[in-house]
Backbone as CSV, one residue per row, in Angstrom:
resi,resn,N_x,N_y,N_z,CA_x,CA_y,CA_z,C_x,C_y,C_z
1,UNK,25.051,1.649,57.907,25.672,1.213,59.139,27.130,1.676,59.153
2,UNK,27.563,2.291,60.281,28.851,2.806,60.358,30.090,1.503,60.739
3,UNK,30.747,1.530,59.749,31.677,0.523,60.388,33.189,1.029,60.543
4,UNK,33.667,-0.053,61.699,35.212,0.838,62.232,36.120,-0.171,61.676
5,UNK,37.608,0.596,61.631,39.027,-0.044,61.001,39.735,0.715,62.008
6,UNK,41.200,0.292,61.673,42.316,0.934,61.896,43.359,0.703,60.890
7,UNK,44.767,1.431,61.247,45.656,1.664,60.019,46.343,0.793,60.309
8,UNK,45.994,-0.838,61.247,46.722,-1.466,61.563,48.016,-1.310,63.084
9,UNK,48.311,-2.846,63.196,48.787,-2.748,64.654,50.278,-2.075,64.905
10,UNK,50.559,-1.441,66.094,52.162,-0.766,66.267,53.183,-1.646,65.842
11,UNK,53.865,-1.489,65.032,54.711,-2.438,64.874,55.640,-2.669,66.147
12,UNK,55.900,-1.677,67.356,56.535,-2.094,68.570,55.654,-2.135,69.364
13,UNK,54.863,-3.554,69.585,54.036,-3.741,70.278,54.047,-4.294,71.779
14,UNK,53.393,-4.057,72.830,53.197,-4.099,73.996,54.535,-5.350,74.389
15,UNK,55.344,-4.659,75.364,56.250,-5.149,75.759,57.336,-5.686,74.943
16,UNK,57.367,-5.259,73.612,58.512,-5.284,72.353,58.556,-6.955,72.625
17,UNK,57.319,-7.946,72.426,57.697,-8.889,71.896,58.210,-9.457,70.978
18,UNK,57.697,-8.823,69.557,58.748,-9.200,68.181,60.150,-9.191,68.555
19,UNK,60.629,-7.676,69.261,61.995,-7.222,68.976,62.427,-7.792,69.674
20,UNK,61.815,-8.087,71.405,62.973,-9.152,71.782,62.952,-10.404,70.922
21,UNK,62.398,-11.020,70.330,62.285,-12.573,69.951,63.615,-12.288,68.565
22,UNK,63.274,-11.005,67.441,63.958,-11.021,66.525,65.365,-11.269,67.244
23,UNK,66.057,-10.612,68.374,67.154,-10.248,68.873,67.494,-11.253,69.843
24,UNK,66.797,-12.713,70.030,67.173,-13.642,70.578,67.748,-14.798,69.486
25,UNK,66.584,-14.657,68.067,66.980,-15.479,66.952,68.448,-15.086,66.797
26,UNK,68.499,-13.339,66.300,69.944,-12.861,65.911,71.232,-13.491,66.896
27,UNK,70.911,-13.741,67.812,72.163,-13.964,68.845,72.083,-15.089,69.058
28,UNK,71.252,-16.073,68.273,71.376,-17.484,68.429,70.780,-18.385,69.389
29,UNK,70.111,-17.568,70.210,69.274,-17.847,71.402,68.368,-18.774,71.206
30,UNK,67.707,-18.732,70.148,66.630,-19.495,69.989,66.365,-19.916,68.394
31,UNK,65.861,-21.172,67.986,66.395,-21.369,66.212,65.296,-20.682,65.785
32,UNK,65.171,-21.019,64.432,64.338,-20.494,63.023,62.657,-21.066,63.564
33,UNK,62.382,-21.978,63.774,61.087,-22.767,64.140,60.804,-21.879,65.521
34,UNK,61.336,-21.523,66.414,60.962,-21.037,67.619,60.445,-19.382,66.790
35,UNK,61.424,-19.196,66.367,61.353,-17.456,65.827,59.823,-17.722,64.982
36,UNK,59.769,-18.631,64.219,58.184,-18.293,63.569,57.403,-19.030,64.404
37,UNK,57.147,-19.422,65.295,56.325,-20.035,65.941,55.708,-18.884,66.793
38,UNK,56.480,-17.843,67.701,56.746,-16.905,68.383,56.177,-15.610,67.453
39,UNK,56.352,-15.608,65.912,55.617,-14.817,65.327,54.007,-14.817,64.863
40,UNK,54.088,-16.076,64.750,52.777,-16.664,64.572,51.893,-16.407,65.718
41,UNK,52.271,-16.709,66.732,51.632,-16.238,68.291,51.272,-15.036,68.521
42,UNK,52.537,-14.135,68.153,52.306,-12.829,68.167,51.423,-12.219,67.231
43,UNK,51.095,-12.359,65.919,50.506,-11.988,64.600,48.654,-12.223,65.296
44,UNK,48.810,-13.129,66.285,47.249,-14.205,66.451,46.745,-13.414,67.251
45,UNK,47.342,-12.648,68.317,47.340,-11.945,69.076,46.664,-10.247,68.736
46,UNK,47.668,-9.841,67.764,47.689,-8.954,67.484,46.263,-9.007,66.715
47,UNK,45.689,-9.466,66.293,44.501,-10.139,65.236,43.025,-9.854,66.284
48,UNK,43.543,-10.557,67.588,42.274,-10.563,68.739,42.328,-9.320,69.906
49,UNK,43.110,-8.616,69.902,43.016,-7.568,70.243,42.417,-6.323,69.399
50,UNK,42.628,-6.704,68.180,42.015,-5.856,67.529,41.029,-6.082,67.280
51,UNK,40.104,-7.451,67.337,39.042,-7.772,67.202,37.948,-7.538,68.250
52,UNK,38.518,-7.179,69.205,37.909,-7.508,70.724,37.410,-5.912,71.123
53,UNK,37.564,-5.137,69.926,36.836,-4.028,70.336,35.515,-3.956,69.415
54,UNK,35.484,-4.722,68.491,34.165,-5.122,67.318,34.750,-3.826,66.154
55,UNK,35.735,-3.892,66.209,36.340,-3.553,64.454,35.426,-4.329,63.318
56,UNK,35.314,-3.822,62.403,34.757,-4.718,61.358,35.550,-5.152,60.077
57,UNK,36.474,-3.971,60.097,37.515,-4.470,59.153,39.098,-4.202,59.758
58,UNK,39.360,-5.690,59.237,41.080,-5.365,60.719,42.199,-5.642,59.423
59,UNK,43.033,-4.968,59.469,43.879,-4.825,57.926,44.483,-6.017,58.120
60,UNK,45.302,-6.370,56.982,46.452,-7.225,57.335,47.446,-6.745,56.535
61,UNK,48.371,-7.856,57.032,49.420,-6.976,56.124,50.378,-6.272,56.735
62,UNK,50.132,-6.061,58.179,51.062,-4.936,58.932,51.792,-5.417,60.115
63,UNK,52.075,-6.810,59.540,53.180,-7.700,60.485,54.901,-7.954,59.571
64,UNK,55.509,-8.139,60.066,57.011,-8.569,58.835,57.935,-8.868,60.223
65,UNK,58.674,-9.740,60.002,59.637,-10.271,61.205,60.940,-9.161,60.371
């Protein structure tokens, strides 16, 4: 049985959510709990999009704030 992967997700992903969020923490915009909460969301995301094409193996590993 043929099964599919990838080399993992863009790290500047659709609409630079990380980078704006990193660059709201940096400027004080928003605290430490919002910033991982906001990553966590994003990481969950990134997880079901990649799932939602029937990948069979989805890496990890290729998230870092």
């Amino acid at each position: 049985m043929l099964q599919a992967t990838n080399l993992g997700y863009p790290p500047l992903s659709w609409q630079r959510g990380l980078k704006k969020t990193r660059e709201q923490f940096w400027s004080a915009r928003i605290c430490e709990q919002d910033l991982l909460t906001r990553a966590v969301t994003l990481c969950k995301q990134h997880w079901l999009v990649q799932q939602q094409p029937g990948l069979q193996q989805i890496p990890s590993n290729d998230f870092s704030l």
